[in-house]
N, C-alpha and C positions, 0 to 999 in steps of 0.2 A: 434695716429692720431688726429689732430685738427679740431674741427668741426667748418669749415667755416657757419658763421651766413648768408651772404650776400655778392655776388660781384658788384664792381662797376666796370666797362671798361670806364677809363678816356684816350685810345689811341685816338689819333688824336688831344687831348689838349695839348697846351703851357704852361709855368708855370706866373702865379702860380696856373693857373684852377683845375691840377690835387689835390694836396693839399687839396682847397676851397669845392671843393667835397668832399675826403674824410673826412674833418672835419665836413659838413655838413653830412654827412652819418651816422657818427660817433654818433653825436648828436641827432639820432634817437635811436641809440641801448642800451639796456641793457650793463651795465659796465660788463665784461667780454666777449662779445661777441667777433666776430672775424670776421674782415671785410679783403676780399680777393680782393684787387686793381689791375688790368692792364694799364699800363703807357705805352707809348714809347716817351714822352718827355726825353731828355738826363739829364736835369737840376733836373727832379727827384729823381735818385739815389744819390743826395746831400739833394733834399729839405723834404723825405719823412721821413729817419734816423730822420733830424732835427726837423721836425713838432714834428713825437712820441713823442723824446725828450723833448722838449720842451712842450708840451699838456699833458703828463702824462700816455699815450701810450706804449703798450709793442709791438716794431719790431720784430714778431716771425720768422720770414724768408723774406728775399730776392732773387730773384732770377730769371731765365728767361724759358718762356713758350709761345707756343702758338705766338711766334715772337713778345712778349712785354718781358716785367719787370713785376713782380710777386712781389706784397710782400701781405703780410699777417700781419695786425696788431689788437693786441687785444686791444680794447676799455677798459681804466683805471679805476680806481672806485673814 
């Protein structure tokens, strides 16, 4: 089991808000940590994969809960 550090609930944000937060959030935590995001912008399940990607970010799961989008990303070192 993954020990979530922190969630953020970015529902109700457009893109690219959801993101913008989680990269600021991001930017707060110890590298390994594990930040647990709720979205229901559609545009996220493209731009979230790509931010980690790109940022250096591990996507540990994706997936749906709670009537959003779930992911789970561990903050890179």
């Amino acid at each position: 089991m993954t020990e979530i550090s922190e969630t953020l609930d970015a529902t109700g944000l457009l893109c690219p808000l959801p993101v913008l937060k989680a990269r600021k959030r991001l930017k707060a935590l110890p590298a390994g940590a594990v930040l647990r995001m709720l979205a229901d912008d559609p545009a996220a399940i493209i731009d979230v994969p790509h931010f980690c990607a790109e940022a250096g970010h591990a996507l540990l799961d994706q997936g749906e809960a709670e009537g959003a989008q779930v992911y789970l990303i561990r903050k890179g070192g």
